[in-house]
C-alpha positions in Angstrom: 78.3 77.7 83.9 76.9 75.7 80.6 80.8 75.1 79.3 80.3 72.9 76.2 82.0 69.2 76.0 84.4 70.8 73.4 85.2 73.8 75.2 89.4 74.4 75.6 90.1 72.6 78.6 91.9 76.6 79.9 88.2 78.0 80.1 87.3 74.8 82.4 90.2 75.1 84.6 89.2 78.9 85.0 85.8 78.2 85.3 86.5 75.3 87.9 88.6 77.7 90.5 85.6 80.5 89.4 83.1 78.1 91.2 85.8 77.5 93.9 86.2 81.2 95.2 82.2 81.2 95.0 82.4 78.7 97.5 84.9 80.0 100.3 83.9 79.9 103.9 86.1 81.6 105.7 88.2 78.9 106.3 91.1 76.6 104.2 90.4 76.4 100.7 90.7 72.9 100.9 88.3 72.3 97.8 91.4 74.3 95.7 93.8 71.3 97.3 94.3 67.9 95.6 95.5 65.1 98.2 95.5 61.8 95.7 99.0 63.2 93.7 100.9 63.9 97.3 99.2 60.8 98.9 99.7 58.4 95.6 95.9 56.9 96.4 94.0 55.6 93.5 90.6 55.8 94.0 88.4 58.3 96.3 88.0 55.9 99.2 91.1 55.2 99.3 91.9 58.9 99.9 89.5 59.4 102.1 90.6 57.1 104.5 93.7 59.0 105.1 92.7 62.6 104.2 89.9 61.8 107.4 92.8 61.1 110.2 94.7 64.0 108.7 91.8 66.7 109.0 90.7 65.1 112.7 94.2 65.6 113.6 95.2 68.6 111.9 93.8 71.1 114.8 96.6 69.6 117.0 99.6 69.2 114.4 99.2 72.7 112.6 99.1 74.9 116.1 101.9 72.4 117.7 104.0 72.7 114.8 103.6 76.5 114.6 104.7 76.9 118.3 107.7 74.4 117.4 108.9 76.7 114.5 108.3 79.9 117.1 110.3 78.2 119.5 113.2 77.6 116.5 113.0 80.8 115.1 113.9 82.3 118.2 116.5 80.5 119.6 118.3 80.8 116.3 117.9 85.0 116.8 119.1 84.2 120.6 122.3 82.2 119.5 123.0 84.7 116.9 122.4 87.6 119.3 124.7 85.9 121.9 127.2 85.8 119.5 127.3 89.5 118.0 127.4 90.6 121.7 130.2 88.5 122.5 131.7 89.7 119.9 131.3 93.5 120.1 132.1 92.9 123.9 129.2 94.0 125.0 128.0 94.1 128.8 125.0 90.9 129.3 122.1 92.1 131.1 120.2 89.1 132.2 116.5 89.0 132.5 113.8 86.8 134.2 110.4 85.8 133.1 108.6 87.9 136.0 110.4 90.8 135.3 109.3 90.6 131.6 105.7 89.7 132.8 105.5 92.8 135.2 106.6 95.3 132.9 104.7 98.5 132.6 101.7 98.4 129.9 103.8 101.0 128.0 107.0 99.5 127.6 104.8 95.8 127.1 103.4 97.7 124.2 106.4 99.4 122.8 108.8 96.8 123.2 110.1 95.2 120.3 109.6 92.1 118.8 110.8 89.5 116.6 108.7 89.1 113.2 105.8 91.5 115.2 104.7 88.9 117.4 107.5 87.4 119.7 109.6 90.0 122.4 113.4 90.2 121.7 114.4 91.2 125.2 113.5 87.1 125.7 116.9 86.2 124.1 118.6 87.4 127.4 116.7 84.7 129.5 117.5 81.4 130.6 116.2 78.5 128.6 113.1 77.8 130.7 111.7 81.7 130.8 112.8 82.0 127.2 110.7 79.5 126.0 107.7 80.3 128.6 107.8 83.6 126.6 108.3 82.2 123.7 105.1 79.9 124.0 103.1 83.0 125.3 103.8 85.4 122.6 103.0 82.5 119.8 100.3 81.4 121.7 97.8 84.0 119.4 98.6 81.5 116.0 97.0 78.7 117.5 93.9 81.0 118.3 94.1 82.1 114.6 94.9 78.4 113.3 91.3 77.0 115.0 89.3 79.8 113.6 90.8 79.3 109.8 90.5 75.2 110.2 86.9 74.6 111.9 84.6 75.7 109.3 86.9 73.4 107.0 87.0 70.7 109.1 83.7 70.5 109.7 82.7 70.4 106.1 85.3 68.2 104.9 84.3 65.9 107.9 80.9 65.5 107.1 81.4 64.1 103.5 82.2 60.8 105.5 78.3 60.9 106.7 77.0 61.9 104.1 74.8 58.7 102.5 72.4 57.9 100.2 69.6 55.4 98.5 71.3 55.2 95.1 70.0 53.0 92.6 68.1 50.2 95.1 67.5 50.0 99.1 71.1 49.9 99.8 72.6 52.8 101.9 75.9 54.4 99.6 78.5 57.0 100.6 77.4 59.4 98.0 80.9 60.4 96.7 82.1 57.1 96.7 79.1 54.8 95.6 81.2 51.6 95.8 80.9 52.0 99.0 78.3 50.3 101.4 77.5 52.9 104.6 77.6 51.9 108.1 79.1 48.8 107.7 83.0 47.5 107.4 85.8 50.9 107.1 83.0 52.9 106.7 81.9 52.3 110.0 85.2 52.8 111.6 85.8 56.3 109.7 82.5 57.4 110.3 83.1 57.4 114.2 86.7 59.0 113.4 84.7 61.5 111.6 82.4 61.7 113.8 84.6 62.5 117.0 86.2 65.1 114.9 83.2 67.1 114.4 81.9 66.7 118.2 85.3 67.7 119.6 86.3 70.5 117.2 82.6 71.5 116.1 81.3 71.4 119.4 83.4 71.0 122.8 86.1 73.6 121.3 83.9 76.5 120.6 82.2 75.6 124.0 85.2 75.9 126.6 86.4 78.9 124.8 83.4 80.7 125.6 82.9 79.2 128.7 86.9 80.4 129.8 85.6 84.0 128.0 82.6 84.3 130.0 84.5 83.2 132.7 86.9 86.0 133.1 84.1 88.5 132.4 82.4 87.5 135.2 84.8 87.1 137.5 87.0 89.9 136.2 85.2 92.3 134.0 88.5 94.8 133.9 90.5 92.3 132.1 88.9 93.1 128.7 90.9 96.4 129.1 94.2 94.2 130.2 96.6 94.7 126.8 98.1 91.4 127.6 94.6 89.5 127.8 93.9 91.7 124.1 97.8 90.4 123.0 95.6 86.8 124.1 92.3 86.7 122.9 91.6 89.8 120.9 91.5 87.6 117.9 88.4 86.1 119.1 87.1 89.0 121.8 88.4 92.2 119.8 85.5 93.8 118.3 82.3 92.4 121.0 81.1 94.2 123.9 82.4 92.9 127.5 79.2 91.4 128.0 79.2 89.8 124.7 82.7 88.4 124.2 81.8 84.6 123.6 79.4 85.6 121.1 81.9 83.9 118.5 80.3 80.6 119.9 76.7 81.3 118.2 78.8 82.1 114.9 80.3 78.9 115.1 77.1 77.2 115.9 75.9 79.0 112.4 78.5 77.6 110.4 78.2 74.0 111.5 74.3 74.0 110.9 74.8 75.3 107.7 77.5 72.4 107.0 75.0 69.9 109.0 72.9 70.3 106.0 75.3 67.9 103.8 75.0 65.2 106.0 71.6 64.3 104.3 72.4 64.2 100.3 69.0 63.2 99.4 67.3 66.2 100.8 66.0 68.4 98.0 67.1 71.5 96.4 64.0 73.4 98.3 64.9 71.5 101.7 68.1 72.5 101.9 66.8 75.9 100.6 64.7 76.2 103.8 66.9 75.1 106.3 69.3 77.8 104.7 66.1 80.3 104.9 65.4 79.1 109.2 69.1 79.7 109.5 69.8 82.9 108.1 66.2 84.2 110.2 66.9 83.1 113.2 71.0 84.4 112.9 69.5 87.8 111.7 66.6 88.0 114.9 68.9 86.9 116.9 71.5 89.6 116.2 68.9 92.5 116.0 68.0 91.4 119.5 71.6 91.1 121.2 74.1 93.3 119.1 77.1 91.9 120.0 79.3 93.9 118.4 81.0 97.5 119.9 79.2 100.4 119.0 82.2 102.7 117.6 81.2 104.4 114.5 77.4 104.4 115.2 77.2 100.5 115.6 79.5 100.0 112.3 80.1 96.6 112.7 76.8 95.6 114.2 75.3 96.7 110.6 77.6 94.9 108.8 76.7 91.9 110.4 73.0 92.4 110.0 73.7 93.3 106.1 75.2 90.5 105.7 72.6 88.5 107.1 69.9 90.2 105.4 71.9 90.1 102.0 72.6 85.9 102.8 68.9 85.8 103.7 67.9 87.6 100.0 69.3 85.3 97.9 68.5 82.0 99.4 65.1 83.7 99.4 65.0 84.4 95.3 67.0 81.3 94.7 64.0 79.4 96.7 61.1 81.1 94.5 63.0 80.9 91.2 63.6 77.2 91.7 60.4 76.5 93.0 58.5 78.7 90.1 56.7 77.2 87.7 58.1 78.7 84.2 55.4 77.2 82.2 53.2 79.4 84.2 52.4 83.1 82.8 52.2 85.2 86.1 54.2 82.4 88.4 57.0 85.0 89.4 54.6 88.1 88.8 54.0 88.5 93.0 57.6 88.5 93.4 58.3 91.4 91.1 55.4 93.4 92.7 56.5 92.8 96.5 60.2 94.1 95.2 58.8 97.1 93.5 56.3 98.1 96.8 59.5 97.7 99.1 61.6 99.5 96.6 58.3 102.3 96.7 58.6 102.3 100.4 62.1 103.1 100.5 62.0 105.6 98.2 59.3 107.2 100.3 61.0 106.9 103.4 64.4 108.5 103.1 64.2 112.4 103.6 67.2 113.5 101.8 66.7 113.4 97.9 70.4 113.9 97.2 71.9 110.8 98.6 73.6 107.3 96.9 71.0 105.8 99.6 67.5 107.4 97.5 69.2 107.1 93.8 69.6 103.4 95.1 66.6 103.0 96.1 64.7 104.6 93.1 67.0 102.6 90.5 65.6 99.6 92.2 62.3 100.7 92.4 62.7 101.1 88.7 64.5 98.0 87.4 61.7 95.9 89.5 58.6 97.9 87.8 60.2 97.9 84.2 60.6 93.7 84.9 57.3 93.2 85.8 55.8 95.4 83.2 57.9 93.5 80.6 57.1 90.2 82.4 53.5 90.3 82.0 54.2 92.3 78.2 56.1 89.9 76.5 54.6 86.4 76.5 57.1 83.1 76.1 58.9 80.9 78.7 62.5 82.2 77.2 61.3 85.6 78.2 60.1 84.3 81.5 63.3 82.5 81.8 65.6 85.1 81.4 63.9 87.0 84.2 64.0 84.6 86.8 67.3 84.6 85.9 67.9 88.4 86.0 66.2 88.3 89.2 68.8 85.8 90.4 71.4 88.5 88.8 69.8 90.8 91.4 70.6 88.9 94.4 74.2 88.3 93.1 74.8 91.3 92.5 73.8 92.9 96.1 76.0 90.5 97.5 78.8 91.5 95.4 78.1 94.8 95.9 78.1 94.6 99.6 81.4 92.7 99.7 82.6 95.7 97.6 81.2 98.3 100.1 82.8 96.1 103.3 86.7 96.2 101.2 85.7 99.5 101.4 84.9 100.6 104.5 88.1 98.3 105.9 90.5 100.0 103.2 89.3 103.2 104.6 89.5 102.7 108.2 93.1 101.3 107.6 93.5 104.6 105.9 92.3 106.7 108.7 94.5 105.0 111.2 97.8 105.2 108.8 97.0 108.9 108.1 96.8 109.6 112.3 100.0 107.7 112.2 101.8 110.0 110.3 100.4 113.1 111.2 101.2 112.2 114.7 104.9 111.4 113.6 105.3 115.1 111.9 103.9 116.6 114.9 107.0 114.9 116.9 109.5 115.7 114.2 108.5 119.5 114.3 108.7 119.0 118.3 112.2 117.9 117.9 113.4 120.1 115.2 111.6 122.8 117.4 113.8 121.8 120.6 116.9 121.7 118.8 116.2 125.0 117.2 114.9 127.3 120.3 118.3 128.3 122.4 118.5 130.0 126.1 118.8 133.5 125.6 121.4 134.0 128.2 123.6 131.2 126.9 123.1 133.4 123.3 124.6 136.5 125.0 127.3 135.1 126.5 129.0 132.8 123.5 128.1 136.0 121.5 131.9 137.1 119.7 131.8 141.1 120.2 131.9 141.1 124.1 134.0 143.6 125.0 132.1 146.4 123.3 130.1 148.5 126.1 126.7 148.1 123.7 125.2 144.2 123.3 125.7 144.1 119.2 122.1 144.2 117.4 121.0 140.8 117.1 123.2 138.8 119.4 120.9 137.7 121.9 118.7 136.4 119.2 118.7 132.4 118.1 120.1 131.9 115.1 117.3 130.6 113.0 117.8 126.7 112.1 117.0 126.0 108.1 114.0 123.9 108.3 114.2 120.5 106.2 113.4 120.7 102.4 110.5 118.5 102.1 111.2 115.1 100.0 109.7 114.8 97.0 110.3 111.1 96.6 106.9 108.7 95.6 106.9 107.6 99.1 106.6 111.2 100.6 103.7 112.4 98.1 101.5 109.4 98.8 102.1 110.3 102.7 101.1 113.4 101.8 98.0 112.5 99.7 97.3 110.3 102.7 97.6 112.8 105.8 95.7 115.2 103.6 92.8 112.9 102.3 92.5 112.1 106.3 92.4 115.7 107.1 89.7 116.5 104.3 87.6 113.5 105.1 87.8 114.1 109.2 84.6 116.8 108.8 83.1 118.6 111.3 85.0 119.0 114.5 83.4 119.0 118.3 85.2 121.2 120.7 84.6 122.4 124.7 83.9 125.8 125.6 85.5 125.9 129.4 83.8 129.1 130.2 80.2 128.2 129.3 80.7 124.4 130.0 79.6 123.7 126.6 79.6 121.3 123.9 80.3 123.2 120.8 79.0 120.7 117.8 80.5 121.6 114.2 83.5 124.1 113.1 85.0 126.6 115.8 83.6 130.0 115.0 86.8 131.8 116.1 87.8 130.0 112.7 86.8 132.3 110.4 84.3 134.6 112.3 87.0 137.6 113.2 89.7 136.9 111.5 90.0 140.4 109.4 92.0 138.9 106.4 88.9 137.3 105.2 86.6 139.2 103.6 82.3 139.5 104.2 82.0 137.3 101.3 84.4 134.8 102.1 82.8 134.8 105.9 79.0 134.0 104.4 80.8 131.4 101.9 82.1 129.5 104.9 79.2 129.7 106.9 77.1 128.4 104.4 79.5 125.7 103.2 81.6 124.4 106.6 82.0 121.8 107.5 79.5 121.2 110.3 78.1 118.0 112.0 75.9 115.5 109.2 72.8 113.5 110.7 75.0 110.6 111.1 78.1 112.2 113.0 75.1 113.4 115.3 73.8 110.2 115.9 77.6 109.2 117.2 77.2 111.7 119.4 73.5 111.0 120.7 74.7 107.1 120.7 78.0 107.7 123.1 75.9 109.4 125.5 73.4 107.3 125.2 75.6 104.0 126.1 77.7 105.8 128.7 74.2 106.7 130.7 73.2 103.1 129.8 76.6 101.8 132.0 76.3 104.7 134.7 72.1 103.9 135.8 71.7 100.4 134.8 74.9 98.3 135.1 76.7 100.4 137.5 73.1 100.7 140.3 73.7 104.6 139.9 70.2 105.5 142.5 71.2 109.7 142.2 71.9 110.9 138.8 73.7 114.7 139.5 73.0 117.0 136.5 76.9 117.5 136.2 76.7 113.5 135.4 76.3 115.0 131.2 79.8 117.4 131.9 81.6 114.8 133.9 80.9 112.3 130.2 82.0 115.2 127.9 85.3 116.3 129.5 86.0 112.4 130.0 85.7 112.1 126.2 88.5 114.9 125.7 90.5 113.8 128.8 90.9 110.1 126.9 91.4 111.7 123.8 94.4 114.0 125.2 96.1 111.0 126.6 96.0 109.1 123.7 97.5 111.8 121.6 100.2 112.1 124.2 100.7 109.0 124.2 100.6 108.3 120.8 103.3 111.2 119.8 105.5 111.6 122.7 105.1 107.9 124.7 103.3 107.4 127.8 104.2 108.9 131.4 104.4 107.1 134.3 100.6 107.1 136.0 99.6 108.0 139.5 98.4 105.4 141.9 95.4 107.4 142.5 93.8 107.1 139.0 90.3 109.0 140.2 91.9 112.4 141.6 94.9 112.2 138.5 91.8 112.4 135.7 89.5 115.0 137.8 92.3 117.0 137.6 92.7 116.8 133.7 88.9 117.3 133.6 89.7 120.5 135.0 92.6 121.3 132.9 92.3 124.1 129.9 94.9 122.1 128.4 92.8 119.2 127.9 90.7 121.0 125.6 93.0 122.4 123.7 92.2 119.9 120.7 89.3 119.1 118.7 88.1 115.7 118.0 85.4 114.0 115.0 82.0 112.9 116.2 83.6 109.3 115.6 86.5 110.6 117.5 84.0 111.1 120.9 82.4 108.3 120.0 85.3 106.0 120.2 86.9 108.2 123.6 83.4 107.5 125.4 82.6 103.9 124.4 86.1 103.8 127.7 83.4 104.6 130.2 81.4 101.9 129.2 84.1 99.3 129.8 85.3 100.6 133.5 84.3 98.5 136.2 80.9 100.1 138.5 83.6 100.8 141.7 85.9 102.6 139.4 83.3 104.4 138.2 81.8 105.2 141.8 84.8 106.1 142.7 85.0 108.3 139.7 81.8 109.9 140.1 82.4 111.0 143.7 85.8 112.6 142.9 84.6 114.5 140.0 81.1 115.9 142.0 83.7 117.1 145.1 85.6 119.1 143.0 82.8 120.1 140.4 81.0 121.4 144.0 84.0 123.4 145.3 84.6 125.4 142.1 80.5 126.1 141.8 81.6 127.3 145.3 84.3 129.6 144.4 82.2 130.6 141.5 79.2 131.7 143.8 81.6 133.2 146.5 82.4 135.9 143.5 79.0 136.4 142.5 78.6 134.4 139.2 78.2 130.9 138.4 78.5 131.2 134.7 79.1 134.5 132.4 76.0 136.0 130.7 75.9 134.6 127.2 75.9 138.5 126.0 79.7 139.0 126.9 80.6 135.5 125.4 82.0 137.0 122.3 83.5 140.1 123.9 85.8 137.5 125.9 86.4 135.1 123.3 87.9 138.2 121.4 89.8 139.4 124.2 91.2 136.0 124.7 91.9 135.6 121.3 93.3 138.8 121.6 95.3 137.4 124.8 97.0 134.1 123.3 98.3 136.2 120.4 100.1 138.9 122.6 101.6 136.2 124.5 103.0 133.7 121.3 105.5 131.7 122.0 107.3 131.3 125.3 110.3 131.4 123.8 109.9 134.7 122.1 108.8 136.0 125.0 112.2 135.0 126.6 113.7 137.1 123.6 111.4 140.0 124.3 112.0 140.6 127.7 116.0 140.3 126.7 116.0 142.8 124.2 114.0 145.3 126.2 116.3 145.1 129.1 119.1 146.0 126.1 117.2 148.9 125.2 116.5 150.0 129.3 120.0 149.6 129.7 121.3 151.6 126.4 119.1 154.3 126.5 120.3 157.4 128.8 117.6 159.7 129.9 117.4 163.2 129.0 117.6 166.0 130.9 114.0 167.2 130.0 112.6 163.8 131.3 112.5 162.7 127.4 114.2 159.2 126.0 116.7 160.1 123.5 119.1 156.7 123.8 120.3 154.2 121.8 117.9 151.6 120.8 118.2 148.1 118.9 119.3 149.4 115.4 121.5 152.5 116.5 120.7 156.4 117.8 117.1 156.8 117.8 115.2 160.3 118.3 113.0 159.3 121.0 111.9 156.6 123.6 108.7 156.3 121.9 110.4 155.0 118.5 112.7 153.2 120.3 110.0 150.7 122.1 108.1 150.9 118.9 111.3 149.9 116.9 112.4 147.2 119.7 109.3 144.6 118.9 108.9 145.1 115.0 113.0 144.0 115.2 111.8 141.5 117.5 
């Protein structure tokens, strides 16, 4: 950072941990760690003879002693558990392993656990089942200990190997130059080392993905098993079945890139180069495969390849600054012309002039031209300095900027999930509040006081409205608010099924707005020109889900006959999955039929199902299920679905029309509009047909054939102002 000799020694500690977080790897920040004041060694060899045995050893000792503590933990809750039940008197219900192992996926899911990770209901097992669960539950910190330690073993490792010609012919540990290589304790520590690095850089990685690959081929339906994603999701979560050991190949990156310290007198434009082959090969590699899911049109797929491509940039510039001769007038000119014709190119190609992505692209096109203008301008090696330098700036600065945008996105997916959360918890509260408040009618009229009048009093048989709950206005209630809100505004467009046309409706439901008579013409041509309809992207979801689930159906699963109703059978699977995981999500999960195929045909079939709208990423997310179901499932699935599909096309042409002519499709939609509000809540309805058979049983006819009885509110001159008067009241 050019700190000065007598610079405060404050700025060097701060630039010292600067250049530390600059070199993180994902792993331990073991280069922020000093072992000579807790191991009281003098010298660096010294050290390193011991801090070697501890980091060969340390993948064993960390994950052994973070089952041991597990294991502690929990037998102190058990003891403690014992003892408040023994001393509330409280009936001990004794359970077995099995019986925790076999438990339904819904109660596995919802059961609850000590520090988030460890099931309580363990503390009523024996010793040997106790701990088995104990073990099992923990197991997912030693899967998260081996991928924080390896990339920091393997670098700290390799400092052993790493010699050099200093000074003479002699071969010197390069950190420790006192030291002769290969010979004496270096020669012992180096095979330490050594093993280390084979064992934990190599074997490790290897047997995991061999056991992951494993189970996908033998079993491809256990990626869908929550207890195998309780397991392994660390490691699996996030690839496609057929990719799940793909965490092998990122391994394999990290230990060439710290290969390249075992040879310290390899140049600054070697190591450059092997850092260039590296970062090439990763990113064709990945463009090839895509490992990664494909929710949110291949989101994580293009952070990976960014990455990549952003790694790849700046070992690209730092190569041509270092290699660039400064002395020389028009030595970095090429480079500033190839950035301005990519940045042209960009510009050119994007087809929407009002996005961040073309003011991007323009503001590099520009910062690239204005360089090289001044570059060949302005004459002098400082001025040619400070632009290889800028340029440098450049690359640092995408990089920053794309860790920025990746906080992002993961602060704003966390968002989306937490504001789902809560809008699914105030949909049960209002349940509940809604199923304490709505009474039986009949129950009403018979704890009503004035029973012995001949007349049921006005308003007796009606429930007694319940106050709702005054809203809190505590910090923690507005930012849930603000949340749930922000999650609502930033959901967009919404798809929705048309059951009577079989259609996919893309963007906002015209019943909306369309004929609703309180909003005016203007307001109408507002809201069509401004809704919130379906953006390029959101499109592509859509196009990309179909796409993948076709994919799955013809190639992987051998589908020979694709039946047109194939397309309705992937739509109304979409909604079916997202019903069920609304239900489930809000009121718990139901017990499921054995027969799985004829139990979601009939949900396909259901109006109810489609009674929600989802978000392109929404269906996206729903359909990426097919893709994961095994091909006899899915046979099964298909045959099911075409049966009944067949027999209501039957019914349909047994009455003379297959579908409605699109020319009455708004007359119905009105008339069912129409429909739903006339019949409102059931509830209400219950109170309807009570208060009518009041006003039928209090209203004497007259002689002339007229109604002149009694209705809800008193005497009334007619029958006609009676049955008007009976709903309004109503």
């Amino acid at each position: 950072l050019g700190i000065s000799a007598d610079t405060s020694d404050g700025v060097k500690y701060v630039a010292s941990y600067a250049e530390g977080l600059l070199r993180f790897d994902g792993g331990v920040t073991a280069y922020l760690m000093g072992f000579e004041c807790w191991l009281g060694k003098d010298g660096i060899w010294d050290e390193m003879k011991t801090t070697t045995w501890i980091w060969t050893l340390l993948p064993i000792a960390w994950p052994v002693a973070l089952l041991a503590l597990s294991v502690l933990l929990f037998e102190v809750y058990t003891w403690y558990r014992r003892i408040a039940w023994r001393l509330r008197n409280m009936p001990f219900r004794p359970e077995t392993y099995w019986n925790a192992e076999n438990a339904q996926d819904e109660i596995f899911v919802r059961e609850r656990r000590l520090f988030g990770l460890l099931r309580k209901r363990a503390a009523r097992c024996n010793i040997c089942d106790r701990w088995r669960l104990v073990l099992k539950d923990a197991f997912p910190l030693v899967i998260i200990c081996q991928f924080l330690l390896l990339p920091t073993i393997i670098r700290q490792l390799v400092v052993v190997l790493s010699c050099d010609k200093l000074g003479g012919s002699e071969t010197r540990l390069f950190v420790a130059p006192e030291v002769h290589c290969w010979v004496g304790e270096h020669l012992d520590l180096s095979a330490v080392a050594l093993t280390g690095i084979v064992i934990w850089g190599v074997v490790f990685p290897i047997l995991t993905s061999c056991y992951l690959y494993g189970i996908r081929t033998a079993n491809g339906q256990a990626f869908n098993d929550l207890r195998f994603k309780a397991k392994w999701g660390f490691l699996a979560d996030g690839y496609e079945p057929r990719w799940v050991f793909w965490e092998l190949f990122v391994y394999g990156r990290k230990l060439l890139i710290a290969a390249v310290a075992l040879f310290p007198d390899m140049t600054r434009a070697s190591e450059l180069a092997v850092y260039q082959v590296v970062g090439v090969g990763a990113m064709l590699l990945h463009y090839l495969v895509k490992p990664f899911d494909n929710r949110n049109g291949e989101l994580l797929d293009r952070i990976e390849l960014y990455g990549l491509c952003f790694f790849l940039l700046l070992v690209t510039f730092m190569q041509v600054v270092l290699l660039a001769d400064i002395d020389s007038q028009y030595e970095l000119l090429p480079v500033l012309l190839v950035c301005s014709i990519l940045g042209v190119g960009s510009v050119i190609m994007e087809t929407h002039t009002s996005t961040l992505r073309f003011y991007a692209s323009f503001s590099v096109t520009g910062f690239f031209a204005v360089l090289a203008i001044i570059y060949c301008v302005v004459d002098g090696v400082e001025s040619r300095r400070r632009t290889a330098l800028l340029i440098l700036g450049f690359a640092l600065l995408l990089n920053t900027g794309f860790i920025i945008w990746l906080v992002v996105k993961v602060l704003r997916q966390m968002l989306e999930a937490l504001g789902e959360l809560l809008q699914r918890l105030r949909v049960l509260e209002n349940q509940q509040f809604l199923q304490a408040a709505s009474k039986d009618a009949v129950q009403l009229a018979l704890q009503a006081r004035h029973m012995l009048t001949e007349s049921v009093p006005y308003g007796s048989l009606f429930a007694k409205p319940v106050m709702p709950k005054k809203p809190s206005n505590t910090v923690f209630a507005k930012l849930q608010r603000a949340i749930m809100h922000a999650n609502f505004d930033s959901s967009g467009a919404k798809l929705w099924f048309d059951v009577e046309t079989r259609e996919l409706v893309l963007g906002l439901h015209p019943d909306n707005f369309v004929d609703d008579p309180r909003i005016s013409n203007h307001l109408r041509r507002r809201l069509v020109a401004s809704g919130p309809f379906l953006t390029d992207e959101e499109r592509r979801f859509i196009a990309m889900s179909l796409r993948d689930a076709l994919l799955h159906l013809v190639v992987d699963c051998d589908q020979n006959v694709v039946h047109c109703a194939i397309l309705e059978l992937l739509v109304r699977s979409a909604f079916v999955w997202y019903n069920r995981q609304e239900r489930e999500a809000t009121f718990g999960t139901n017990q499921k039929r054995a027969d799985f195929e004829e139990e979601f045909v009939e949900e396909c079939f259901d109006e109810a199902t489609f009674r929600r709208s989802m978000s392109a990423a929404d269906f996206q997310a729903q359909l990426g299920k097919m893709t994961r179901m095994p091909p006899e499932q899915i046979d099964a699935l298909v045959k099911t679905f075409l049966r009944v599909h067949n027999d209501l096309n039957d019914e349909f042409m047994a009455k003379g029309k297959l579908l409605e002519p699109l020319d009455n499709l708004a007359e119905k939609r009105k008339k069912k509009r129409q429909t739903k509000e006339d019949e409102g809540d059931p509830n209400l309805l219950q109170l309807k047909d009570a208060a009518a058979a009041v006003v039928t049983a209090n209203s004497p006819v007259s002689p002339g054939g007229g109604s002149a009885g009694v209705g809800l509110g008193g005497v009334g001159p007619s029958s006609a102002a009676a049955a008007a008067a009976a709903p309004a009241a109503t």
